[in-house]
Structures are given as C-alpha cells and as structure tokens.
C-alpha positions, 0 to 999 in steps of 0.5 A, spaced: 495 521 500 495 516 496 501 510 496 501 506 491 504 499 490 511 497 487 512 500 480 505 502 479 503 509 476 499 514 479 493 513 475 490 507 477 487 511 483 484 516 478 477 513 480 477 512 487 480 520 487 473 522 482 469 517 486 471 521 493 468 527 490 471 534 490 469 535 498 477 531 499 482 534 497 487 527 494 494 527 492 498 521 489 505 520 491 511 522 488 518 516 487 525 518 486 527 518 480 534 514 482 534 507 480 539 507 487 534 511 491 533 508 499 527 507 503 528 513 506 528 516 500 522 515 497 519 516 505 521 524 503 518 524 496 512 522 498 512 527 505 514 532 499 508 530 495 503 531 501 499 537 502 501 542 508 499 540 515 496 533 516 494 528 512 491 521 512 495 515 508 493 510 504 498 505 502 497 499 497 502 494 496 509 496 497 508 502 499 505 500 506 513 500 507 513 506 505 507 509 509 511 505 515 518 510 514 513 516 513 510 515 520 517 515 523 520 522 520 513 526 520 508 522 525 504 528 528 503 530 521 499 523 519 492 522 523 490 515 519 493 510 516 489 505 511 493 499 508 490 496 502 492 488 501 499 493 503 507 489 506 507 492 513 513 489 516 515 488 522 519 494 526 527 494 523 524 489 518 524 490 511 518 488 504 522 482 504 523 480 510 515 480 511 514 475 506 514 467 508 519 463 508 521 460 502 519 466 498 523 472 501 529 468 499 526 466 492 524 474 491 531 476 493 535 472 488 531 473 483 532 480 484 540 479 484 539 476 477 533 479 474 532 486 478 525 488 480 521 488 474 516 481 474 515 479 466 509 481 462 507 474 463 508 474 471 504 481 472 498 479 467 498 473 472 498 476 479 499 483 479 493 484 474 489 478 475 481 480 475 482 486 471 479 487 463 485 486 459 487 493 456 487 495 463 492 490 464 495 491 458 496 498 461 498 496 467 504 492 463 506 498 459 506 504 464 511 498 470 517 502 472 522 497 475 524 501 483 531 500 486 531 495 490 532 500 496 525 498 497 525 492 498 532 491 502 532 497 507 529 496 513 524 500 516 525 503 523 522 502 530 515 506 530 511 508 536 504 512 533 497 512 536 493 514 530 487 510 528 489 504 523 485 500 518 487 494 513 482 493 507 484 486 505 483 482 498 480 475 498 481 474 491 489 476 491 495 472 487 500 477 489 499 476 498 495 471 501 490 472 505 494 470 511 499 475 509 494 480 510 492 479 517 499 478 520 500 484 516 494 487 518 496 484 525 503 488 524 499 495 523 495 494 530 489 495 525 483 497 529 479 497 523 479 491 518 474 489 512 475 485 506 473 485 499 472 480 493 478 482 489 485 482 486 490 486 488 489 491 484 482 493 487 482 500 485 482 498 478 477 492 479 472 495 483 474 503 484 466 503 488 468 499 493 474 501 495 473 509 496 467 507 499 472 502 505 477 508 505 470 513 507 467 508 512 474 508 514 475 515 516 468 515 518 469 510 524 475 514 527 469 518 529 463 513 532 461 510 538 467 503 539 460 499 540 458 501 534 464 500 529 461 494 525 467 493 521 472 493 527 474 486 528 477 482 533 
C-alpha cells in the first residue's frame, strides 16, 4: 500500500505500480475529505484502503507519519515498511517536530498564516525539482493543501519488529540527507539504499524506484551476511 506524500495525488505512483508487474496486487491510499481531519483520521483511511489480511507500507514524504500511526492501530496487519525520503518522527513527535531547528518553527508560522498549501513557485523549486516540466506543472494543478492535522498531531509510542527499509534521495530540495538518515535511524531501518534523485523519484525514475521497493521485500528473505544493501 502505497502512502504518498503531503498534498500529492495518487497517480504519481502509476508507473512504479505498472513496473511491479500484475504478479503485486498494489493499492494507493485514500485522505479524508475533512479539511480538520486528525492524524488518526488519515491512519484509518489508509487501513480502509488496504487490502484484506496483511500488507507491506510504502510511504513517501509525509506520509511516513502516516504509516508511524498506521503501525500503532493495526501492526499485526503490516509485515514491511519501506520509507522512501519519508518523516519519521520520533515517538509522541509530530512532522513538525521532526524537521531541525529553525525550520519547524518557520514551517509552523508560515502555516498559521499561509496554511498548508507551498506556492506554485516554491513547489516547482523543491517538490518538483528534476521533473520534465509538465509533469511538474501536473504536480501544481492536482496539489490538495491537507489539514494541518498532519503536521501538528503527534504520532504515539510504537513497539513493531517488522522488517524496515529506508530508500533515501541524494538529489532532494525538500529533506536533507542527514534528515534522511536520522529519519532512517528513527525507523530502526535494517535495509537502506540511495538513489540520485529528487523528491519526487517515482516521477523522475520510476525503474529504480519499483525496482528498490523489490529488492527491499526480497532481502526480508536472504541470508544476513548476503543483504548487500543492509547498512551499518
């Protein structure tokens, strides 16, 4: 089940879904409706969305908050989760709360005032840096602002032994790459790889990315002393 990143449409994960072939039954999941909605609110739409019976989590950007929520309500129903340049707070810690000082207090202020949708300007900068331009311009046109429930709620104490992987992107405007590791650190992430990309890299390599999310569920199954992209 896929999770995909604040304000983000479902489609940006089409062509990972094709590239994992029909053998994978995929699902992207859905966000309330409620411009108030809580954390836990968009933890149970995703669940709603899942398929019956167990399922691996893919979450990109915010929405590794909100795989953190889902793994508190239903964790004997996930048996992986995969982190793609995704917020992990820590427990009881909030999106905001994950991203260094001074930049959660500016993200909080701004969003008091501006609320939670970035201008197109500041999306086409970061959010979409190394995307062909009219995908970019896609990405601006289908932006849904969330309710800032996502961003304020803190998530809660978690105790999971699934196997965890974090897929971190070298080339990202919109978390650091030393966020991503304290993030992946965060996770308890056994698995971790890197790829030269954006924030976006479904959009700007969809290849590379169903093929990390493959080799990700394939080493929950090989030998410890042969997962080469299992790192310290």
């Amino acid at each position: 089940m896929f999770l995909s990143g604040a304000g983000l449409p479902g489609w940006i994960w089409d062509d990972v879904r094709r590239s994992l072939g029909e053998g994978r039954e995929t699902r992207v999941a859905s966000r309330p409706g409620n411009g108030r909605a809580r954390l836990r609110d968009y933890a149970q739409a995703a669940i709603d969305s899942a398929p019956t019976g167990g399922f691996v989590i893919v979450a990109h950007s915010a929405g590794g908050v909100i795989g953190s929520e889902v793994l508190r309500l239903v964790p004997e129903r996930v048996s992986a989760f995969l982190a793609i340049s995704a917020v992990i707070p820590r427990p009881g810690g909030s999106f905001i709360s994950a991203m260094p000082v001074p930049n959660r207090w500016l993200l909080s202020a701004v969003m008091r005032f501006a609320g939670t949708r970035p201008p197109d300007s500041a999306i086409r900068r970061g959010l979409a840096h190394g995307l062909a331009e009219q995908v970019a311009d896609r990405i601006i046109a289908d932006f849904t602002p969330e309710s800032p429930g996502l961003y304020r709620d803190g998530t809660a104490h978690r105790e999971w032994s699934g196997w965890r992987g974090y897929l971190r992107t070298s080339g990202d405007r919109e978390l650091p790459i030393a966020l991503q590791r304290r993030c992946a650190q965060r996770l308890g992430a056994a698995w971790q790889y890197e790829l030269d990309a954006g924030h976006l890299p479904m959009l700007e390599d969809h290849p590379a990315v169903a093929a990390s999310i493959t080799r990700f569920l394939d080493s929950r199954r090989a030998p410890v002393d042969s997962r080469a992209e299992i790192l310290g």
